[in-house]
C-alpha positions as CSV (number, residue, x, y, z in Angstrom):
1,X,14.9,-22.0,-31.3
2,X,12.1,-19.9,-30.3
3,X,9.4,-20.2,-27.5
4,X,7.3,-17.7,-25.9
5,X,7.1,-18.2,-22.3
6,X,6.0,-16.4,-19.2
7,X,7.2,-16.3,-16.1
8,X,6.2,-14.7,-12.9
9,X,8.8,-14.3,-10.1
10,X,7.6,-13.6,-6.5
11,X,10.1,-11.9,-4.5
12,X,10.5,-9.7,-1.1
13,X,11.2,-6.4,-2.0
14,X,10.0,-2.5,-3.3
15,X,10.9,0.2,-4.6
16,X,9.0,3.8,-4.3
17,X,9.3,6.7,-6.2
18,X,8.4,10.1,-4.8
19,X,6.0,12.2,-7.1
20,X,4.6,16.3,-6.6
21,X,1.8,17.9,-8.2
22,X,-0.7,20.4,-6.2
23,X,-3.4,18.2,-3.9
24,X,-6.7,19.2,-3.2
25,X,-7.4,19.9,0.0
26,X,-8.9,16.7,1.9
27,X,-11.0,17.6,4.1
28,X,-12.8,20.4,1.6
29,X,-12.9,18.1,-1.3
30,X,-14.3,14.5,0.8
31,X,-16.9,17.3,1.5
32,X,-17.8,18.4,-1.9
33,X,-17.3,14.7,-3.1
34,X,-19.7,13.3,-0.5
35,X,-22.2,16.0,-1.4
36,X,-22.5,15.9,-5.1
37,X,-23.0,11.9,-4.6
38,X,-26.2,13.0,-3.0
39,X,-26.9,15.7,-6.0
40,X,-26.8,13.2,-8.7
41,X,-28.6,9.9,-7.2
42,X,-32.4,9.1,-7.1
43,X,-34.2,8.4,-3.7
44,X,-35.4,5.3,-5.4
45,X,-31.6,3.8,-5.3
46,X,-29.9,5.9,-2.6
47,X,-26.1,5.8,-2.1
48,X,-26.1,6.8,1.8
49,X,-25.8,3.3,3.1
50,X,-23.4,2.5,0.5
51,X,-20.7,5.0,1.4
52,X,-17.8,4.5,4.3
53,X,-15.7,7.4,5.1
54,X,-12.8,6.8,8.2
55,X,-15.5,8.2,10.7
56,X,-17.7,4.8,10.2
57,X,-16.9,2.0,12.3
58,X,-17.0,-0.4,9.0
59,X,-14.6,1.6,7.1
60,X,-11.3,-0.6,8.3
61,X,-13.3,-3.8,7.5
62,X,-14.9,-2.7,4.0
63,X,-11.5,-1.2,3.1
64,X,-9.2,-4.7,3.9
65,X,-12.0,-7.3,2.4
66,X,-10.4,-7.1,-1.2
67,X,-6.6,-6.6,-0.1
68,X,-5.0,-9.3,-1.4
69,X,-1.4,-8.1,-0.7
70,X,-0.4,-7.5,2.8
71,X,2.3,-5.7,1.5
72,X,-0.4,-2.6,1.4
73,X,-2.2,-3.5,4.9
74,X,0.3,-1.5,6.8
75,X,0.1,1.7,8.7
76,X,2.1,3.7,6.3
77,X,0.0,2.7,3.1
78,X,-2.1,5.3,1.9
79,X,-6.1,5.1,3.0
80,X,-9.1,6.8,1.0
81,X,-10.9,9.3,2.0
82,X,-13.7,7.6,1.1
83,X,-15.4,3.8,-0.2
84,X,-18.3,3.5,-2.6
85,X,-19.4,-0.1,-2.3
86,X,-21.6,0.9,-5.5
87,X,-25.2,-1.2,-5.0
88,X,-26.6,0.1,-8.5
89,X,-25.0,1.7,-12.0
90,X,-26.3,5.0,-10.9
91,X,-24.0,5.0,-7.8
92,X,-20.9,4.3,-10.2
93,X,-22.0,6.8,-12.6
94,X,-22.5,9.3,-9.5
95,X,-19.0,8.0,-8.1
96,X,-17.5,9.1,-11.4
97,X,-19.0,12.1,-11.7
98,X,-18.5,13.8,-8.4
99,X,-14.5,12.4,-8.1
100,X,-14.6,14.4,-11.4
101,X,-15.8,17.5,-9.3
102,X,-14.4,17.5,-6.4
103,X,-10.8,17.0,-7.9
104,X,-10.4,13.2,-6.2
105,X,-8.5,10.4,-7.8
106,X,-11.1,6.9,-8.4
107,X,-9.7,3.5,-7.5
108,X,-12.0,0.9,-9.3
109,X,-11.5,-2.8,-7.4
110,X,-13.4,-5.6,-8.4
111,X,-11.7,-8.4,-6.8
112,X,-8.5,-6.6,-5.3
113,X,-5.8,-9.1,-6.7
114,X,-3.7,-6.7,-9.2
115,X,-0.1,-7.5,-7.8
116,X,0.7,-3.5,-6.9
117,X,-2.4,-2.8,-4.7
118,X,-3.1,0.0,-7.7
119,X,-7.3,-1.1,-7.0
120,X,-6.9,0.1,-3.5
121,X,-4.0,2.6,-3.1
122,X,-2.8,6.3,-4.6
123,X,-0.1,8.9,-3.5
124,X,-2.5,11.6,-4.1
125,X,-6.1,12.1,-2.6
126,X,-8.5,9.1,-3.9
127,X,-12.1,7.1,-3.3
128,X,-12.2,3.7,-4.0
129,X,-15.3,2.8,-6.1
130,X,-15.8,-1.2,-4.6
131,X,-18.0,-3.2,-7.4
132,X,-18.2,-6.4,-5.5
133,X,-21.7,-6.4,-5.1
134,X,-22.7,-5.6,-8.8
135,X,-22.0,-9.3,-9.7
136,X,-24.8,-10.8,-11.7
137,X,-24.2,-13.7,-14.6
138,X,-27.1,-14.2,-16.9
139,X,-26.3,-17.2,-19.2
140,X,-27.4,-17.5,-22.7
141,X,-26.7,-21.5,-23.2
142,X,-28.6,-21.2,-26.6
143,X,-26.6,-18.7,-28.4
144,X,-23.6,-19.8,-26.4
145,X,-22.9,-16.3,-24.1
146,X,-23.0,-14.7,-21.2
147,X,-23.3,-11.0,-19.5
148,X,-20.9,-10.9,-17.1
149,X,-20.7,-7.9,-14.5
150,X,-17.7,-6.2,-13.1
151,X,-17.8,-7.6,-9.8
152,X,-18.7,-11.2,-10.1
153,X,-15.5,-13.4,-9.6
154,X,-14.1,-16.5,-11.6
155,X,-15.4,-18.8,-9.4
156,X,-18.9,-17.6,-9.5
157,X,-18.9,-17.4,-13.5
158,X,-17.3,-21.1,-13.7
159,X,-20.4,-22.2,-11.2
160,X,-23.0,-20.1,-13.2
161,X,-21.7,-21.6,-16.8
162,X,-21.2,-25.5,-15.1
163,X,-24.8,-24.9,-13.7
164,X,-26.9,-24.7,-17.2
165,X,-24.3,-26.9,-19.4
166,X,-21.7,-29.7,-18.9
167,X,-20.2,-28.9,-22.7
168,X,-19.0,-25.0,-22.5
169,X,-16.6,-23.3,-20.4
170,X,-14.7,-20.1,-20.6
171,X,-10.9,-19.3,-21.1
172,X,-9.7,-17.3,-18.0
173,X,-7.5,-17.7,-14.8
174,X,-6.9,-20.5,-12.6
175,X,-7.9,-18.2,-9.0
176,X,-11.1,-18.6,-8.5
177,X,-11.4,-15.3,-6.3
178,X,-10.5,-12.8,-9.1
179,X,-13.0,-10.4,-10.0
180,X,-13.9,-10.5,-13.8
181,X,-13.7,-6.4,-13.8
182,X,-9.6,-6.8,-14.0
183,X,-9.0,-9.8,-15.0
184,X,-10.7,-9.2,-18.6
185,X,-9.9,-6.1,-19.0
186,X,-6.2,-7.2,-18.4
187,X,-6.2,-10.0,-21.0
188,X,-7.1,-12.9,-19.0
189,X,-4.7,-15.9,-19.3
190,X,-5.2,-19.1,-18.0
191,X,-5.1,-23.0,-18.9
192,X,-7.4,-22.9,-22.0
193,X,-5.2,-20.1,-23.4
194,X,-3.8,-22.3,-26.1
195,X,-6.9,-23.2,-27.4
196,X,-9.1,-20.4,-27.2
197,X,-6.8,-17.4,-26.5
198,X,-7.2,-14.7,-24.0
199,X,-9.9,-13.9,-22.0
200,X,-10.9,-10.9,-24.2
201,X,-10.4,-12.7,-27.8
202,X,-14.1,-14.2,-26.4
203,X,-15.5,-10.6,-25.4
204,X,-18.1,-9.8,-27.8
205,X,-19.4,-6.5,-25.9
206,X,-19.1,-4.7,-22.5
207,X,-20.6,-1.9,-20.9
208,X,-18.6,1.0,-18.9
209,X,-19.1,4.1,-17.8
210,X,-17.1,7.1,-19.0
211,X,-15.6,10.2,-17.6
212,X,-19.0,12.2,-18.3
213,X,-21.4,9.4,-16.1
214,X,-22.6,8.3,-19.5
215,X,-23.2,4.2,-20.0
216,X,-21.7,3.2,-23.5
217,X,-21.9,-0.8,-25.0
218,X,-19.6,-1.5,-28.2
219,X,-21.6,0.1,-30.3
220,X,-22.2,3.5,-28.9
221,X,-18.4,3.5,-27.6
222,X,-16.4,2.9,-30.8
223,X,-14.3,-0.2,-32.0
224,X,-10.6,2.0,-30.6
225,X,-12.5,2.1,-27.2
226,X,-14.0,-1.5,-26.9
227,X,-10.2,-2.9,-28.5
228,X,-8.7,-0.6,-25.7
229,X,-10.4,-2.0,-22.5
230,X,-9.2,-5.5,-23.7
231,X,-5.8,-5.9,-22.6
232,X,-5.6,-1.6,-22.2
233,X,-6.7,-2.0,-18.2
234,X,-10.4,-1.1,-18.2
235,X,-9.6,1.6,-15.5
236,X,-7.4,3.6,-17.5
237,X,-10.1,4.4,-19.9
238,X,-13.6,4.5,-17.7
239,X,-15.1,2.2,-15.8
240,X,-16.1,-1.5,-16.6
241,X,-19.7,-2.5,-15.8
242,X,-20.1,-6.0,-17.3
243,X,-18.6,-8.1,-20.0
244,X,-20.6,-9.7,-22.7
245,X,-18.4,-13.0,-23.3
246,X,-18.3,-16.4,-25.8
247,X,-18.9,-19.5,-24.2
248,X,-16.4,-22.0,-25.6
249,X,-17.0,-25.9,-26.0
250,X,-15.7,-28.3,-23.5
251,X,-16.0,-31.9,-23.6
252,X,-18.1,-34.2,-20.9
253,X,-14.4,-35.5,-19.1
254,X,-10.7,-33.5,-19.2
255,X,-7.6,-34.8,-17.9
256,X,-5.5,-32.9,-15.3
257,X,-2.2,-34.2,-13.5
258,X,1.2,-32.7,-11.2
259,X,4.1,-34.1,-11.2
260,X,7.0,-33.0,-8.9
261,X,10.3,-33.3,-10.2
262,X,13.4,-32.4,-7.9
263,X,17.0,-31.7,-9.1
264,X,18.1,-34.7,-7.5
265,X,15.0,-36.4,-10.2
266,X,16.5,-34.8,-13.3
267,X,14.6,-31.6,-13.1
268,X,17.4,-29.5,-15.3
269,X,17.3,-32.1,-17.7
270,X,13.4,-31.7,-17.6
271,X,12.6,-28.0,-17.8
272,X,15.2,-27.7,-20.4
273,X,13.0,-30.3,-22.9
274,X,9.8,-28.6,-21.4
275,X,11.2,-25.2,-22.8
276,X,11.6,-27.2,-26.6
277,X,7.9,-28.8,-26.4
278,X,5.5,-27.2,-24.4
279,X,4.6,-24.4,-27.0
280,X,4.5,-27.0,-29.7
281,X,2.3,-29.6,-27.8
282,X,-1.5,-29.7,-29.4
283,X,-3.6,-27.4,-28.8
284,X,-5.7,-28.9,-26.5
285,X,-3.3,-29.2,-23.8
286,X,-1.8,-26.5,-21.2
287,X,1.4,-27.8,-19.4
288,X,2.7,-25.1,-16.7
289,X,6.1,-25.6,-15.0
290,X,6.6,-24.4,-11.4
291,X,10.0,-24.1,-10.0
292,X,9.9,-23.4,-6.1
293,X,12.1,-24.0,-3.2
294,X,11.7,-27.4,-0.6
295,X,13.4,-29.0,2.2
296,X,15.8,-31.4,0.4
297,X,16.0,-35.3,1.8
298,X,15.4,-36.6,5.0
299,X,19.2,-36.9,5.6
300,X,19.7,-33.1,4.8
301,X,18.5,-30.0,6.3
302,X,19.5,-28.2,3.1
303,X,17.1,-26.2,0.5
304,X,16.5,-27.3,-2.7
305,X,14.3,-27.0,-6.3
306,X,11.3,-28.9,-6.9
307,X,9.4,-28.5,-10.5
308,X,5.7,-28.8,-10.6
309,X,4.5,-29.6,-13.9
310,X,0.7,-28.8,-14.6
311,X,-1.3,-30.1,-17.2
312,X,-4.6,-29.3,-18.7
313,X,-5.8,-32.0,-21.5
314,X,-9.2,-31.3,-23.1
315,X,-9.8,-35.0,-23.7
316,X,-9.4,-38.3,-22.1
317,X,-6.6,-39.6,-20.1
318,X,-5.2,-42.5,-22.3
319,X,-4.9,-39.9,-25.2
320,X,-2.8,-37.3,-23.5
321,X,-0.6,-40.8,-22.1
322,X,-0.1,-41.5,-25.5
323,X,0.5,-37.5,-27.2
324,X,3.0,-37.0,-23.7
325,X,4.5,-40.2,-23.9
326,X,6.1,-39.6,-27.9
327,X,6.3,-35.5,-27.5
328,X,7.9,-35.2,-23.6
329,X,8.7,-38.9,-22.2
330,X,11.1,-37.1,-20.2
331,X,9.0,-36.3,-17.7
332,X,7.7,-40.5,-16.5
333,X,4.0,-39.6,-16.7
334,X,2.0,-42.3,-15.5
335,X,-1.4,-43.3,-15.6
336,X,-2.0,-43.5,-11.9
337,X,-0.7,-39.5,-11.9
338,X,-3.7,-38.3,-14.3
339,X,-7.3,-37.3,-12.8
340,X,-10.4,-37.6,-15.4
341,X,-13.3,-34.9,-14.4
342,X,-15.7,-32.7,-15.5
343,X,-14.3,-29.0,-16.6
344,X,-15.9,-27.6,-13.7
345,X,-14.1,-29.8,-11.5
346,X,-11.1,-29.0,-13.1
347,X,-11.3,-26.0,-12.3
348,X,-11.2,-26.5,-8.4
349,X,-7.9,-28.7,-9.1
350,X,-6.4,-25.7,-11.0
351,X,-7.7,-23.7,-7.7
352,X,-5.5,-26.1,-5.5
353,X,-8.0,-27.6,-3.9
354,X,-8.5,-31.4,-2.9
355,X,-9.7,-33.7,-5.6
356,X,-13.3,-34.6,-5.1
357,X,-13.8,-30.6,-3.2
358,X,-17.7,-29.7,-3.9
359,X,-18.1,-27.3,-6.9
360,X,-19.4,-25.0,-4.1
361,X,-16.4,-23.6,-2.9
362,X,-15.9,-21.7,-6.3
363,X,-18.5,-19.2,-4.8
364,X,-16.4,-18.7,-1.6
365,X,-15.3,-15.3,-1.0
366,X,-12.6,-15.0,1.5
367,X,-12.5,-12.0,3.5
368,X,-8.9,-10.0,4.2
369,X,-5.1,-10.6,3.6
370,X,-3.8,-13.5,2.5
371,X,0.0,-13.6,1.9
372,X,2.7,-10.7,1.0
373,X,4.4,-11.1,-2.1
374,X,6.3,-9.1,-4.2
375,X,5.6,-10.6,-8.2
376,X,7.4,-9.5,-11.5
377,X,6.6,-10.7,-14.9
378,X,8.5,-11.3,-18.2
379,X,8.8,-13.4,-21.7
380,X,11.6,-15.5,-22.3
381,X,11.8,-16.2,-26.1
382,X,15.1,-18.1,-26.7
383,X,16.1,-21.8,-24.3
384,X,17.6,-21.0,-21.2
385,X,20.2,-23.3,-21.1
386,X,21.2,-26.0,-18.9
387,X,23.9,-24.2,-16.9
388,X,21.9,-21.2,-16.9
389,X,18.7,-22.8,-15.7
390,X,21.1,-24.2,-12.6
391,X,22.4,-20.5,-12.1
392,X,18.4,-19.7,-11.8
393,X,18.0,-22.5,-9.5
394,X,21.2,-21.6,-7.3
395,X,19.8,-17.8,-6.9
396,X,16.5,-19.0,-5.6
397,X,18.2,-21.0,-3.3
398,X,20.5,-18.7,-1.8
399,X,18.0,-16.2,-1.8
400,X,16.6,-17.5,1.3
401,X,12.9,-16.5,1.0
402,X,10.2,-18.1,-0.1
403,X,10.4,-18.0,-3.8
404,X,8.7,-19.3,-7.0
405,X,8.1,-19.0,-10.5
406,X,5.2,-19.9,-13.1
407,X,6.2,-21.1,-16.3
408,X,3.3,-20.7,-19.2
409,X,3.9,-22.0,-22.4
410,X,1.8,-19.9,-25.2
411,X,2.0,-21.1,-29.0
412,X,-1.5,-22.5,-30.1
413,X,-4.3,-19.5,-30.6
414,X,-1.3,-17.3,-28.5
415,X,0.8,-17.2,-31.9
């Protein structure tokens, strides 16, 4: 039988591989770099106050705002010489240019949440080009899109979109700190994947900026390029300036739930039907399993496996009670477990926060490290059996770190 499902394993550990090739010299190059920046911008959008070299007391602070990873916050990982916190498209066309120039490697980070640090970080000289504060939405309710630019986050889009209409939403992750710059350019999955697809089967144009400075939309850079920079990495091919996106229908009310299942609860028996359903399920529903390690009982100071199982339903709650109770009865939903909200509010739920949490917190923007993690992905697309699924859980176990896995069904639009 076949299934298509993700997983993402977090885990401790990294590996480095030594490269060679010849290096500029810093010092020289920082100094040709910082000088053609003033060559090819206008007084009328100046990039002074825009740029942080180690020599300004802001640099440290600008640099860890958008590392997510404190795997890369240490001494030994490898600093710019330099950050653009580009203001206006003519600073990222300049930044382009003069990296170009002065023989410097360009880090592009819109929200700083790529799993390797590879928005912030390079083993040879580099900038960092910072597009947090080109982040602009302008809604077109009427013809059902939006302009989306590279620095605006998920949260801030879901806000913008809830704002204007209570019946559209977009397909993309469930973090609602990501910048759009990645995640779009990436793919984009998240909980309306099923029904709508990817985050970039609803981009209709985009704007970048190539290797010669110049500003190109769909049309002036070629169907190869626009079909590249959705799902290619935007980065490896220029960079992204905004997104032109579909607006996708929602209804007034959706249905979310979790429900924790232990091993002691049946959770082999669980995950093993889950595997068998949960790309078949209609397309209107989104149900993630979570395997992570918890304190077992009370009576026992020994580890064990809990399964979260999240659920997305576009529709009401005493429809998806009936369609899980004939497809997966195996997993005792119950009416009291389901929530009924708008999709906005679903997407705080998805975010982990509280039920009920203003919609305001989507436009939060926290500052600095979070967590260090280590995360690997891969598709399973055959059952993982039984015994093998209890091998999995023993090796989390025993690996005595904190460790956890995201289970995303595809099937729907996916196949």
């Amino acid at each position: 039988m076949k299934v298509s499902v993700s997983l993402i394993l977090f885990v401790a550990s990294i590996i480095l591989l030594p490269f060679a090739w010849p290096l500029p010299d810093q010092p020289q190059a920082l100094d040709i770099f910082l000088q053609c920046l003033q060559n090819h911008t206008s007084p009328s959008n100046p990039i002074s106050d825009s740029i942080y070299t180690p020599n300004n007391s802001s640099f440290q602070s600008v640099l860890m705002a958008y590392v997510k990873n404190r795997r890369f916050s240490t001494a030994e990982t490898p600093k710019p010489l330099a950050i653009l916190t580009a203001n206006d498209e003519s600073h990222v066309q300049a930044t382009v240019l003069c990296t170009k120039y002065s023989g410097l490697e360009i880090r592009i980070r819109s929200g700083g949440h790529d799993y390797e640090g590879l928005s912030y970080t390079s083993i040879v000289p580099f900038v960092i080009l910072d597009m947090f504060s080109l982040r602009s939405i302008d809604t077109d309710i009427k013809n059902q899109t939006a302009w989306v630019q590279a620095g605006a986050t998920l949260g801030e889009l879901y806000y913008k979109i809830s704002k204007k209409s209570k019946f559209l939403g977009f397909p993309a992750g469930i973090c609602s700190t990501i910048g759009v710059g990645g995640h779009f350019s990436g793919g984009g999955y998240g909980n309306l994947m099923r029904k709508y697809g990817l985050s970039v089967d609803n981009v209709i144009d985009a704007q970048l900026v190539d290797v010669g400075g110049r500003i190109l939309d769909r049309k002036s850079m070629g169907e190869d390029l626009f079909w590249a920079i959705r799902g290619g990495g935007g980065a490896s091919f220029g960079v992204i300036l905004s997104w032109k996106i579909r607006l996708v229908p929602v209804p007034k009310k959706v249905t979310v739930f979790q429900i924790s299942k232990t091993l002691e609860q049946g959770a082999t028996d669980v995950v093993h039907r889950w595997q068998m359903i949960a790309h078949k399920l209609p397309k209107d529903i989104f149900l993630r399993a979570m395997p992570m390690i918890v304190n077992g009982s009370r009576e026992s100071t020994e580890k064990t496996v809990a399964v979260l199982f999240f659920c997305m339903f576009l529709g009401k709650t005493k429809d998806l009670m009936a369609l899980i109770g004939k497809s997966f009865p195996e997993l005792g939903l119950q009416i009291r477990d389901c929530n009924e909200m708008s999709w906005v509010n679903s997407t705080i739920f998805w975010a982990s926060f509280p039920v009920g949490t203003p919609i305001d917190v989507l436009l939060d923007r926290p500052k600095g490290t979070q967590v260090s993690f280590k995360s690997k992905s891969d598709y399973v697309k055959s059952v993982i059996s039984k015994k093998s699924l209890e091998k999995i859980w023993k090796k989390m176990i025993d690996l005595d770190i904190e460790t956890w896995m995201q289970w995303n069904p595809y099937g729907g639009e996916n196949e």
